[in-house]
N, C-alpha and C positions, 0 to 999 in steps of 0.2 A: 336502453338504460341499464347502468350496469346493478346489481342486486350485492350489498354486501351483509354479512352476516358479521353482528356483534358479540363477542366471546368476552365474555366477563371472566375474568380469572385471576387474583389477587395474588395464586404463590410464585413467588421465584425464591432462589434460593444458589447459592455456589454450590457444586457437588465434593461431596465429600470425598479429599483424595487421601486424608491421613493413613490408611491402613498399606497404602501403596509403597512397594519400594524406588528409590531414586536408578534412573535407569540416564545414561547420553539420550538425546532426544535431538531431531533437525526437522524443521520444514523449510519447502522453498515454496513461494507466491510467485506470482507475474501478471503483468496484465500492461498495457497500452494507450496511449493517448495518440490519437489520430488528430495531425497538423497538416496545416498548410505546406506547403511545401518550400514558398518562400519565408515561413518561420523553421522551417527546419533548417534555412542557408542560416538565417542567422543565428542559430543557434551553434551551428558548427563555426563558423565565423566569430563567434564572440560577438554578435551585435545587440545582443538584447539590452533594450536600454534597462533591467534591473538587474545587470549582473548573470554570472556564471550559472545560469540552467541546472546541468548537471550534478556540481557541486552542490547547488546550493540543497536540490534535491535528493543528492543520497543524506547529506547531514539531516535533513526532514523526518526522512526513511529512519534514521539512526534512531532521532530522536521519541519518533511514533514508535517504535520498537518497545524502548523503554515505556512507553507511558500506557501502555495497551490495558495493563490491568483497570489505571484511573477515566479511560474512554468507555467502555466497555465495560459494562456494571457487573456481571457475573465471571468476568476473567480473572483468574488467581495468577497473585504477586512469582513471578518466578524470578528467579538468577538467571541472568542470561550470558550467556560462554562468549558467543561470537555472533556481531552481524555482517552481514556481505552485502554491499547492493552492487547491482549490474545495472546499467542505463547503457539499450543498444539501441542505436540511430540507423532508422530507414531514411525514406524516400520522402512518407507523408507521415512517419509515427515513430515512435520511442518508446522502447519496451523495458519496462522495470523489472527486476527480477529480483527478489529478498533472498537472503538465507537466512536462518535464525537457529544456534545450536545454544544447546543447554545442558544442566543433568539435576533430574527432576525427578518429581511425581505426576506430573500433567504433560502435556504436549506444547509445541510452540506455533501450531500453525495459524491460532488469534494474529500473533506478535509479525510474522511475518508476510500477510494480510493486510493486516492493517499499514505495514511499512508500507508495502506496495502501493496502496490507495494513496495516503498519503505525498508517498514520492510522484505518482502523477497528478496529485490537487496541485503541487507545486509547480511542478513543468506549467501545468494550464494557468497559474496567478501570475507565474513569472511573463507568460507570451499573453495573457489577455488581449493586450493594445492590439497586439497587430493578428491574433485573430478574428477578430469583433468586424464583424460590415458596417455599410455604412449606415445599416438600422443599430444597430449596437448589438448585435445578434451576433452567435458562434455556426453559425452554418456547415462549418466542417469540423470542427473540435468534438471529440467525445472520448470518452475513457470508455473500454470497453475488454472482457475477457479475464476480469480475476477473479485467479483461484489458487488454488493448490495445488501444487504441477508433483509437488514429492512430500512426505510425512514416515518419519524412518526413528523408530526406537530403537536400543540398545544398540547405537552404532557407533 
């Protein structure tokens, strides 16, 4: 049995970045969704019956960018300069890759994170159907590996 231990702790709080000055800021994300392999033909194919994949996923990425503050209770509202998404296609996966620049007081590696995740919850609602068995089960589908591959101030 597993033993867990309960932590009562009532503060959170956003950390104070007023005193900071505004500096360029970049993070890049990535991470993977592992398919079938005859969903990745249609995918390159154009067959998915809900439409463009890829597209539809970086606009996703774009828009989880922007809204990172309002997801994510202690993230502070930034300006965001530039976002980049990369979707590259293997064999049996699609690897997401954000960029997110700014110039701030904080960092951006929430913003381009969260893109990432996002950009792969979309790839997997878009191909649902045809990865699901015939239990209705995902047996090969999984997202897996994000992080923060680069985090770079004053650049």
């Amino acid at each position: 049995m597993v033993e867990f231990t309960h932590i009562t702790d009532d503060k959170a709080q956003m950390v104070d970045i007023g005193g900071k000055r505004e500096v360029n800021r970049q993070a890049v994300a990535t991470g993977r969704i592992n398919l079938r392999p005859e969903t990745i033909r249609a995918i390159r194919d154009g067959e998915v019956t809900k439409g463009n994949v890829l597209a539809t996923a970086r606009i996703a990425a774009t828009l989880a960018v922007k809204e990172t503050p309002r997801i994510i209770p202690l993230c502070h509202t930034i300006l965001v300069g530039s976002i980049t998404v990369d979707m590259d296609i293997g064999e049996t996966y699609i690897q997401a890759t954000v960029r997110v620049t700014s110039q701030g007081k904080t960092g951006v590696e929430m913003e381009a994170i969260t893109g990432t995740a996002v950009a792969l919850l979309t790839v997997w609602d878009m191909v649902k159907s045809a990865e699901k068995d015939e239990s209705g089960q995902y047996p090969c589908t999984s997202i897996e590996g994000i992080r923060v591959i680069e985090k770079r101030k004053g650049v």
